[in-house]
C-alpha positions in Angstrom: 161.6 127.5 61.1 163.6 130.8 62.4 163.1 134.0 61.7 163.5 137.5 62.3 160.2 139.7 62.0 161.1 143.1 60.5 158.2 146.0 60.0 159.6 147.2 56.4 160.3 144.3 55.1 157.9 141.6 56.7 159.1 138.2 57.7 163.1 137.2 57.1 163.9 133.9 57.0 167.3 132.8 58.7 170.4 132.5 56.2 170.6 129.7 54.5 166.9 128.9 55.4 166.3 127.2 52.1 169.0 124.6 52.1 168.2 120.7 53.4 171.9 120.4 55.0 174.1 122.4 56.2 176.8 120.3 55.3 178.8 119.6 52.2 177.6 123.2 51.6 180.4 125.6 49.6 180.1 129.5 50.1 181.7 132.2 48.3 182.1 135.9 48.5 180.4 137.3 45.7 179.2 140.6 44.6 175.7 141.1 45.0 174.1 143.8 41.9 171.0 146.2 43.2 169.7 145.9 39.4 166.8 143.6 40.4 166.2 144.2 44.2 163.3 144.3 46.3 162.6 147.6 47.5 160.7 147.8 50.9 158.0 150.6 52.2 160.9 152.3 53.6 163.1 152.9 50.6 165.6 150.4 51.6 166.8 147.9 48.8 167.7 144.2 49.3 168.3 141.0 47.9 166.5 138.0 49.3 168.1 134.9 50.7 167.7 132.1 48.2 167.3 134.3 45.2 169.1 132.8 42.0 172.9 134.7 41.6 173.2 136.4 39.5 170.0 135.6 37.6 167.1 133.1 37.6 168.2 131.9 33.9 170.7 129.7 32.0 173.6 131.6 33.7 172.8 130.5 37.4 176.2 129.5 39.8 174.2 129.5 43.1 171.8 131.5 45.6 172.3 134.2 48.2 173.1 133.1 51.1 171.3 135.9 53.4 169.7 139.1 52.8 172.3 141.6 51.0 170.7 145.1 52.0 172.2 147.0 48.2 170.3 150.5 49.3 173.5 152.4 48.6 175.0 150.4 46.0 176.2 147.2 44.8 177.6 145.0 48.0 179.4 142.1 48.7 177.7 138.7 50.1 177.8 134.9 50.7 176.6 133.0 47.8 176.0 129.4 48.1 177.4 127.4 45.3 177.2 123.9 46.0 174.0 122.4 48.4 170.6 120.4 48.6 168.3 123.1 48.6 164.4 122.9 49.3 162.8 124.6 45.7 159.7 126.0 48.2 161.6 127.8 50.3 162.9 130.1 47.1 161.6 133.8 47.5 160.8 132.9 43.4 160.2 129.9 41.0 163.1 128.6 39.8 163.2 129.2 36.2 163.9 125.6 33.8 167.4 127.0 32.6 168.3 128.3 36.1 167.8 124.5 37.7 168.9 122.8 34.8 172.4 125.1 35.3 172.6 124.8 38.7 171.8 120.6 38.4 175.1 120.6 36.1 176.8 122.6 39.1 176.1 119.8 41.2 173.2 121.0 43.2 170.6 119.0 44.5 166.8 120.0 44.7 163.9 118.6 46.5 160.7 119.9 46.0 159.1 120.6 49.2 160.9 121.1 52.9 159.6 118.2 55.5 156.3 119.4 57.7 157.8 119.9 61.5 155.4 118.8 63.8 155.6 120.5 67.5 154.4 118.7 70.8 152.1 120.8 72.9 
């Protein structure tokens, strides 16, 4: 598990953190909207890796790819489109509609991510 520790915004996962394989995997440019960001202690705005894009609903394509900081506006990013993603590795519960959309997309979904056991 990688990650980046960041005071304002507590722990950021690596992008792409949430999906099981990093290949076939299919990315695309996409813009990302500030309506709906997380806004940290600082002010800043952003967009969590693995959030539902553009919503968690019915009209699901994919999930962002990184953290999109939108503090000045709407921005472009890297959402992933096509994947085996781990569901409890999503910054939210994916909504019924939004798997059931994304399923017909051609995603895959496994529940939990494996347990990674370190030697000492």
């Amino acid at each position: 598990m990688s990650f980046i520790y960041e005071p304002d915004r507590g722990t950021k996962y690596e992008a792409g953190y949430f999906l099981a394989e990093d290949e076939p995997v299919t990315r695309e440019t996409r813009t990302i909207l500030q309506a709906g960001a997380t806004t940290a202690a600082n002010g800043s705005k952003y967009v969590k890796a693995g959030t539902p894009f553009p919503a968690n609903g019915a009209t699901a394509i994919g999930f962002v790819y990184e953290d999109v900081d939108v503090t000045s506006g709407n921005m472009a990013g890297s959402v992933v489109t096509k994947g085996v993603v781990y569901e409890d590795r999503l910054p939210v519960k994916l909504d019924s509609a939004a798997k059931t959309a994304l399923q017909g997309l051609g995603f895959k979904f496994i529940a939990t991510s494996p347990t990674v056991t370190r030697p000492y």
